[in-house]
C-alpha positions in Angstrom: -16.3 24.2 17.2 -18.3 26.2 14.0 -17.0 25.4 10.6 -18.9 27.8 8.5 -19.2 28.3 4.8 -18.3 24.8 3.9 -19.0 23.6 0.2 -21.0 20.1 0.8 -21.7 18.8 -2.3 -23.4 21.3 -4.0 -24.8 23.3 -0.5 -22.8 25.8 1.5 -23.4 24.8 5.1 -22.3 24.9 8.5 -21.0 22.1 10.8 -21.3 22.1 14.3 -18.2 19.9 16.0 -18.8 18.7 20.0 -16.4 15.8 21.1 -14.9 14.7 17.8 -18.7 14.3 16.0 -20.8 16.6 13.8 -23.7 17.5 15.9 -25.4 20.0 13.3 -25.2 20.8 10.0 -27.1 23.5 8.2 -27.2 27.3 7.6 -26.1 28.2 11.7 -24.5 31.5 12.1 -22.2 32.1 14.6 -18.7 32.8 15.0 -15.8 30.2 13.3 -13.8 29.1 10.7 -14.6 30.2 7.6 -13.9 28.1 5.2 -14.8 30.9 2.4 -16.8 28.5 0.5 -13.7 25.3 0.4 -15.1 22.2 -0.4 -15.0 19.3 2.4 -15.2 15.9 1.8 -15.3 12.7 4.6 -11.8 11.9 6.1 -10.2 9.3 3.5 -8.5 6.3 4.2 -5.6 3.8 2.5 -6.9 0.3 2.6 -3.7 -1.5 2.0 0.0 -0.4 3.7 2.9 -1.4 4.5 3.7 1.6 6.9 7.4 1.1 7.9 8.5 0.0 4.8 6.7 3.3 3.0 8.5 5.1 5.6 11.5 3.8 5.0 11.6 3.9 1.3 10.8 7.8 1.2 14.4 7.7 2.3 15.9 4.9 0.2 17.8 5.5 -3.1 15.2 5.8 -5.8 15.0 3.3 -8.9 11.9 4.3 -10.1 13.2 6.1 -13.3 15.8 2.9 -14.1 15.0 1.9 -17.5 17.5 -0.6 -17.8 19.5 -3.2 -15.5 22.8 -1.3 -16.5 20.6 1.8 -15.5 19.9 0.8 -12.3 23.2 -0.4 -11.8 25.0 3.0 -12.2 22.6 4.8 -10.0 24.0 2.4 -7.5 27.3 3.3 -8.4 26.5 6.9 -7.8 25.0 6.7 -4.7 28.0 4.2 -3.4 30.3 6.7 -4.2 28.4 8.8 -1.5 29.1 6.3 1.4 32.7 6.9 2.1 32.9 9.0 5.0 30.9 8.9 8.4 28.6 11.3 7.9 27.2 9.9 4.6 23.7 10.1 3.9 21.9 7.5 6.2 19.0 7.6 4.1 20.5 5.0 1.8 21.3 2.5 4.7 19.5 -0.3 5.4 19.6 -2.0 8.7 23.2 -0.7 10.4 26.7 -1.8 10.6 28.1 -3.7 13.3 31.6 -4.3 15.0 33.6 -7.9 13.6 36.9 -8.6 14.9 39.7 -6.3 16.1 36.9 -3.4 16.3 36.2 -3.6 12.5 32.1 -2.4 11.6 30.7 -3.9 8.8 29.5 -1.2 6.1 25.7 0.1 6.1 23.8 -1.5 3.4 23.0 0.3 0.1 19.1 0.0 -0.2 17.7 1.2 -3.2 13.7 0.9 -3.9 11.2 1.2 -6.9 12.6 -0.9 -9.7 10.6 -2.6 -12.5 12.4 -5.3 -14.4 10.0 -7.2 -16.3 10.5 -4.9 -19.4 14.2 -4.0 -18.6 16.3 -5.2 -22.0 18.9 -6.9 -20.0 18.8 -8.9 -16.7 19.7 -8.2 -13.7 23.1 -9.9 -12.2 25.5 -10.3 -9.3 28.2 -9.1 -11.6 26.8 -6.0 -12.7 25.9 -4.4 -8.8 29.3 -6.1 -7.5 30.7 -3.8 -10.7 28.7 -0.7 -9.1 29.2 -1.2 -5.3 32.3 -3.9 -4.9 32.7 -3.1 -1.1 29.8 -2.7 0.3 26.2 -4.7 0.6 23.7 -3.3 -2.1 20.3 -4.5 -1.6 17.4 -3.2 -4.4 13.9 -4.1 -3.7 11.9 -4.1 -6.4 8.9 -2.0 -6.9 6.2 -4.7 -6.4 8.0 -5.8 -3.2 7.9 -9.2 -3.9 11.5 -9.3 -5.6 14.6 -7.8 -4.3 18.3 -8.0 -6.3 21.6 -8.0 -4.5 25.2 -7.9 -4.8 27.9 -10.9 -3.1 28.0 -8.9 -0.4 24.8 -8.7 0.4 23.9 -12.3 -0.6 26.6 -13.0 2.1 25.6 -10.6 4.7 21.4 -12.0 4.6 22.6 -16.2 4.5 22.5 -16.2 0.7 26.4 -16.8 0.2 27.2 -18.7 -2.8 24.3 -17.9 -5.3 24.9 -17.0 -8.8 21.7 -15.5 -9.4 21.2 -12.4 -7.3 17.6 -12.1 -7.7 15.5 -13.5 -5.2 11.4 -13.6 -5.3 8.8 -14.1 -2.7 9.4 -15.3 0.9 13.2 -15.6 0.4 12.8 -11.9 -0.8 10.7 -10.9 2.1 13.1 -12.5 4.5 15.7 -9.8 3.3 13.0 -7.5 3.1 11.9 -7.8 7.3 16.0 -7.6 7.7 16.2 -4.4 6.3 13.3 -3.2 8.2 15.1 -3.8 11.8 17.0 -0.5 11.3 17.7 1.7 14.6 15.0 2.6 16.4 15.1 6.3 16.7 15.6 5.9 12.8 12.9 3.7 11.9 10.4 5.8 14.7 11.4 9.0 12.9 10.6 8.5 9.7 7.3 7.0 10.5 6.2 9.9 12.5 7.3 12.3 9.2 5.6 9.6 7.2 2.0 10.2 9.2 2.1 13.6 9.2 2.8 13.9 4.9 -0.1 11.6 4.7 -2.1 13.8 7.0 -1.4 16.4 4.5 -3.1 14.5 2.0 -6.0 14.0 3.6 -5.5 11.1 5.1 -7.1 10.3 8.5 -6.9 6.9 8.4 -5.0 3.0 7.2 -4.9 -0.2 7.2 -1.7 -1.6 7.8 -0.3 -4.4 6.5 3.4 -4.5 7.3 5.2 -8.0 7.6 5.6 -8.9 11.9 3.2 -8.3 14.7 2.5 -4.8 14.7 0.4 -4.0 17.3 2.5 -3.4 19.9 4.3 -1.1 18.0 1.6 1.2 17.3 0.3 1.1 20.6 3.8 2.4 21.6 3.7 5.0 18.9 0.4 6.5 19.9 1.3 6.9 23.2 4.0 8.7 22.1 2.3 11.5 20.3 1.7 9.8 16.6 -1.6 11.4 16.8 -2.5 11.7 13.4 -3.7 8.9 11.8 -6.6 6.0 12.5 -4.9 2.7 12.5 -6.5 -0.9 12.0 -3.5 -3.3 12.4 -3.4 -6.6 10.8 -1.3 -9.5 11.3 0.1 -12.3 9.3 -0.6 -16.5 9.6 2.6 -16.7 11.7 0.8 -14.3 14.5 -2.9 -16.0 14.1 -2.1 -18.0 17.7 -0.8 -15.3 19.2 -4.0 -13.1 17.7 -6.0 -15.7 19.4 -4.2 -16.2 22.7 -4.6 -12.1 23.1 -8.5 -12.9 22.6 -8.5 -10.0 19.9 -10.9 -9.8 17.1 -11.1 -8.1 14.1 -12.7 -4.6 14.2 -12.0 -4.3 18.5 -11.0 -0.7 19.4 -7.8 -1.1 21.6 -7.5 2.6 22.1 -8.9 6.0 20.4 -6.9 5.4 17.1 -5.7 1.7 17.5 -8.3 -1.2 16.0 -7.1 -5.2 15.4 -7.3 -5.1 11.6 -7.7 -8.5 9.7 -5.8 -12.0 9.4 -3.2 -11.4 5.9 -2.6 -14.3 3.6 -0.5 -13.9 0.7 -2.1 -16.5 -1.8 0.4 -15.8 -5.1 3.1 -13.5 -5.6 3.0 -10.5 -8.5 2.8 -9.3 -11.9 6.1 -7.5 -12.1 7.7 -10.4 -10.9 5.9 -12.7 -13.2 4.5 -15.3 -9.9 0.6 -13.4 -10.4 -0.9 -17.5 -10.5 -3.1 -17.4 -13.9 -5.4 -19.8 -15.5 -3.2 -18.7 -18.7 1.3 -19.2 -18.8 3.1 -16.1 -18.9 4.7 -16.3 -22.4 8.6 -17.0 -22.1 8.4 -17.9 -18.7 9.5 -21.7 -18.5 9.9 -22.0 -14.8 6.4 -22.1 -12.8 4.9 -20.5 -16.3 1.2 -20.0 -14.3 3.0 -18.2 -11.9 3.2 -19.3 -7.8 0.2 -20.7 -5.5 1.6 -19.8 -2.7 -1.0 -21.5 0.0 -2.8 -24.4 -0.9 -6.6 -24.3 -1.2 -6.9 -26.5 1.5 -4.5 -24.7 3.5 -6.1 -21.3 3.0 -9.5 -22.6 3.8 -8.4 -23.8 7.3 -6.7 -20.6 8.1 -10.1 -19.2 7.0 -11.9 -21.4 9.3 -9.8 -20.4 12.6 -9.7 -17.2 12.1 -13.3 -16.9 11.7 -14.2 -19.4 14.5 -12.6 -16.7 16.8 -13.6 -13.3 15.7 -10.5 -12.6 12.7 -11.7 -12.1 9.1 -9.1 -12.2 6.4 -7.6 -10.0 4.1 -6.4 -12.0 1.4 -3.7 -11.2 -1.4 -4.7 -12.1 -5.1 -3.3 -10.5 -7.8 -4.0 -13.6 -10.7 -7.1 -14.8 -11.8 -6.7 -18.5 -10.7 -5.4 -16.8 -7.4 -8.1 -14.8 -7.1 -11.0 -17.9 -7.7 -8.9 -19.8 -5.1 -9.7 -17.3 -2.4 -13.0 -16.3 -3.7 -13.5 -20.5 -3.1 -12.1 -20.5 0.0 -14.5 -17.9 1.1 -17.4 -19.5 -0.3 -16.6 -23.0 1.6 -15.9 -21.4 4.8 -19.2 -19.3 4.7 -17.4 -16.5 6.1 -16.6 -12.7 4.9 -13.8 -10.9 4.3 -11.5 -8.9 1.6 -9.4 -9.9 -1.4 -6.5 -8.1 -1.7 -5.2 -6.3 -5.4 -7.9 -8.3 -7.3 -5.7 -7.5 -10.0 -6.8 -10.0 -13.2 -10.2 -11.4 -12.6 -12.6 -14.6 -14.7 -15.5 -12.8 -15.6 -17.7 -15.4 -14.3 -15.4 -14.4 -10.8 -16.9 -10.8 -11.2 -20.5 -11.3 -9.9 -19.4 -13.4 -6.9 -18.0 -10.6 -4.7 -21.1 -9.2 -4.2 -22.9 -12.5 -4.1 -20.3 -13.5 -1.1 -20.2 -10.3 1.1 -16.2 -10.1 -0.3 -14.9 -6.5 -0.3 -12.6 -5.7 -3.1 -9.9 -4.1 -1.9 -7.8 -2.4 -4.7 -4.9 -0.1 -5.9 -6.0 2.0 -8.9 -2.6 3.0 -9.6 -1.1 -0.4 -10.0 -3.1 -0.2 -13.1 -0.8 3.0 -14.1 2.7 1.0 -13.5 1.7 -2.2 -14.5 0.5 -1.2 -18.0 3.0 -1.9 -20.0 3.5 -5.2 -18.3 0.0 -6.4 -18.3 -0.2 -5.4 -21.5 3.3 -7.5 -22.3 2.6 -10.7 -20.1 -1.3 -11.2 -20.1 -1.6 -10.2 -23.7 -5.5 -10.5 -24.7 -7.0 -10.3 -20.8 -5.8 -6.6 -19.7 -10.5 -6.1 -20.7 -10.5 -7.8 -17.4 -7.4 -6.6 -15.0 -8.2 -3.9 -12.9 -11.6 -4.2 -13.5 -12.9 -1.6 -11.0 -15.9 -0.4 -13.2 -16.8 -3.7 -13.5 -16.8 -4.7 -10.3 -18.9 -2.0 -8.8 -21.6 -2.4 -11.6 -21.5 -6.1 -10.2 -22.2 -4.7 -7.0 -19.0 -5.2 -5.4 -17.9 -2.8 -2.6 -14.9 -1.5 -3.3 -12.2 0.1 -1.5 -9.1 2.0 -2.4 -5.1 1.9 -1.4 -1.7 2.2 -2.7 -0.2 -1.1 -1.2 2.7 2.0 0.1 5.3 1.7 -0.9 4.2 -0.2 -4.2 2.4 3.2 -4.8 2.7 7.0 -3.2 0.3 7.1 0.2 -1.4 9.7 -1.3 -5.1 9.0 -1.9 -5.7 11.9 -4.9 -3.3 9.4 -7.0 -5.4 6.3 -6.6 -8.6 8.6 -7.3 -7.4 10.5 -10.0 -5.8 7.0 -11.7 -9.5 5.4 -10.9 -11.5 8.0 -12.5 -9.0 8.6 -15.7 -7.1 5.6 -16.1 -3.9 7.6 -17.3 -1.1 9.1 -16.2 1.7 11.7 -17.4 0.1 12.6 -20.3 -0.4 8.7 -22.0 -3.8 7.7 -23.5 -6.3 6.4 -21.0 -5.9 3.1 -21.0 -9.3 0.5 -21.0 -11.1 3.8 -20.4 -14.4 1.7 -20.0 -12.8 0.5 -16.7 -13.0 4.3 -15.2 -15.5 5.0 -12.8 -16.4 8.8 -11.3 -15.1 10.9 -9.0 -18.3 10.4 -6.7 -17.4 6.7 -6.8 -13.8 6.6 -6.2 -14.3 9.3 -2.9 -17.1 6.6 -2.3 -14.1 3.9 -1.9 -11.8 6.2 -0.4 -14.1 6.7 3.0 -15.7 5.5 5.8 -17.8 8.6 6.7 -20.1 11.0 5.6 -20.6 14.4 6.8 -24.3 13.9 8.8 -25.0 14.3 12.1 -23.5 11.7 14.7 -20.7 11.2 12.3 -17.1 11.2 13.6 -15.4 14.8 12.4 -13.1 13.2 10.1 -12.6 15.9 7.4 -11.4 16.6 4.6 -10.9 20.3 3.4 -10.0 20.8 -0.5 -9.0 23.9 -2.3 -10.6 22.8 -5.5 -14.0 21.2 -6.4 -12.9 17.6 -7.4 -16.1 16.6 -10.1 -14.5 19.5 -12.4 -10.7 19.5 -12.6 -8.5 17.7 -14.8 -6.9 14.7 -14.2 -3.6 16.0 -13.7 -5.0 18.5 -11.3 -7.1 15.9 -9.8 -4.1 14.0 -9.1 -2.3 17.0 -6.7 -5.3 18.1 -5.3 -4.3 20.5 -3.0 -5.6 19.7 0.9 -5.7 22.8 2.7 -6.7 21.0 5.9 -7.7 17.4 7.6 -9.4 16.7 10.3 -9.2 14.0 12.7 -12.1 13.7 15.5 -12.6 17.2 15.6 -9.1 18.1 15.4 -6.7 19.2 12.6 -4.1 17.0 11.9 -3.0 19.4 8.7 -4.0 23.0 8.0 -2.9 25.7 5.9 -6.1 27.9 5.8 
């Protein structure tokens, strides 16, 4: 294949495509595609999903826009008034209903996704979703995904009977979380497949997943059944680190064309939003575990650490608060091993310099930095100079690399890049501008490629040049094609 007239940089060349790798690039000739002078940029990739549940929550009730407890709580009163007939809208459901006695099925649970409570004015209750939704199970996960709010039904229906407070955080939260995930399988394999393909549309060729359960499997069984369209590397949690090792897979092996065994996840502390970020300083007017939640012990993480390298596995590890974050960057350094660090949300300064120093990657969400704001700016009053840090962690010499944590943030790679390179959104001032780094540098962290000879045909095709649009426009760059190995997973030219 001849891709001609393509806008590298600042040449216009031609690429030369045998067997899914650039094999010459320069002023060719010949018959092709013309890209009429379209600028083309390496294939990019998300560094942090959690695929089924992104899937899944592009078809969950949206709370994104609840300002409010009492706001959230009558959008689920809305949408509850939807499910009272058989064919209601199973994109609200969660998991499915199932027969009791005498023939009797259970109702479909109510999921709703996206909220942010940690500046709500009121709190949310039991009382106020079994006001909304009375008869049926209501189940809101909250937009950091470390939090999810239900009604008594639901607190029945997932073994929580009896609580008062319908809020639960962390692993009891991710319990109910992995419940909801185990909808019905032509549901769950649908809406990944629609999933891929929208992120192929974005320019996407490529993730690394992160979902909760051995995945593996699962995406071998996808692939083999035509979803073509993105590169997968598939990690695993500590509960599947025997099982890892009992397969004899190691971190980076290629299981098929698109299938690699991605890295060994440990979740060290829990979030900002849900105030369990563990910090060197307490969260004001937060009495109960004040420096938030550790998680895994030091000791604890540094033998994980230890097995997983003594067999082949690095780590990908979740810190979001400073004090998290020099636990892992500790545990690292005592193992001797590499690996990546997860959000890196709120960093010590003297932390900064020790990425680089330790081979750690930095593996980041830019626009957390856009939702959490507000919230940083609220609950670690006086240290937002040093969350989100990106520009200074690449002038520390840090490698970076860029994801959305989906469905925390949109899979779509122009909204980490434009939120990296302007540190705003929807029309707010820029916020720690000196943070920002340039488009060159946030494509940098967005790929794995380049566009050379003997590199995979991973492409990216853009309408517009992206060192000279606006932020807004930076943010819905429009992709007018992607390619994968020599082969377009999204065209419109």
């Amino acid at each position: 294949m001849l891709i001609s007239n393509a806008r590298v940089g600042d040449a216009l060349l031609d690429l030369r495509i045998r067997d899914g790798v650039i094999t010459e690039l320069g002023v060719l000739g010949g018959e092709g595609l013309d890209l009429e002078g379209r600028y083309v940029i390496p294939g990019l990739w998300d560094e942090h999903v959690h695929f089924t549940q992104w899937s899944l929550a592009r078809r969950r009730l949206d709370l994104q826009s609840a300002t409010s407890a009492a706001e959230a709580a009558q959008l689920v009163a809305v949408a509850a008034s939807q499910i009272t007939t058989p064919d209601a809208p199973r994109r609200l459901f969660g998991g499915h209903g199932h027969f009791g006695g005498h023939g009797h099925v259970e109702p479909p649970v109510l999921v709703g996704a996206g909220f942010r409570d940690a500046l709500w004015p009121d709190i949310p209750t039991v009382n106020l979703l079994d006001a909304a939704a009375p008869d049926i199970p209501v189940v809101l996960v909250s937009g950091d995904v470390h939090s999810c709010w239900l009604n008594s039904a639901a607190l029945k229906r997932f073994g929580f009977a009896g609580r008062t407070d319908g809020l639960l955080r962390e692993d009891e939260s991710f319990a109910v979380v992995r419940q909801l995930d185990s909808v019905a399988p032509e549901q769950i394999e649908g809406a990944i497949a629609d999933a891929a393909a929208a992120a192929a549309a974005r320019g996407i060729v490529g993730i690394t997943e992160l979902e909760f359960g051995w995945n593996i499997d699962a995406w071998q069984s996808r692939i083999a059944a035509g979803v073509d369209t993105l590169r997968v590397d598939v990690g695993f949690y500590a509960d599947d680190l025997q099982r890892a090792i009992d397969a004899d897979y190691r971190s980076g092996q290629r299981l098929n064309d698109l299938l690699t065994v991605g890295p060994l996840k440990m979740i060290t502390d829990g979030s900002l939003n849900t105030r369990t970020a563990y910090c060197v300083d307490p969260y004001p007017d937060v009495h109960d575990q004040p420096h938030g939640m550790l998680t895994v012990q030091p000791d604890e993480l540094v033998g994980y650490l230890t097995r997983a390298t003594r067999h082949g596995l690095r780590a990908a590890v979740h810190a979001i608060g400073d004090d998290a974050n020099r636990v892992a960057l500790d545990a690292f350094e005592t193992v001797g091993c590499r690996g990546r660090i997860e959000h890196a949300q709120l960093l010590r300064r003297e932390d900064l310099s020790r990425f680089a120093e330790l081979g750690i990657v930095a593996s980041v969400q830019p626009e957390h930095a856009m939702d959490d704001r507000d919230v940083a700016d609220r609950y670690w009053h006086g240290r937002t100079d040093r969350a989100f840090a990106l520009r200074s962690l690449i002038d520390a010499g840090a490698e970076v690399r860029f994801g959305s944590d989906a469905p925390v943030a949109a899979l779509d790679p122009w909204v980490s890049i434009a939120a990296a390179v302007s540190r705003t959104k929807d029309g707010r001032e820029p916020w720690h501008p000196e943070q920002s780094i340039t488009v060159d540098e946030a494509i940098a962290a967005s790929v794995r490629s380049s566009i050379g000879v003997g590199q995979p045909a991973d492409l990216v095709v853009l309408e517009h040049d992206p060192r000279t649009v606006s932020a807004e426009e930076l943010r819905t760059m429009p992709v007018a094609a992607t390619m994968l190995g020599g082969r377009f997973t999204h065209q419109t030219i």
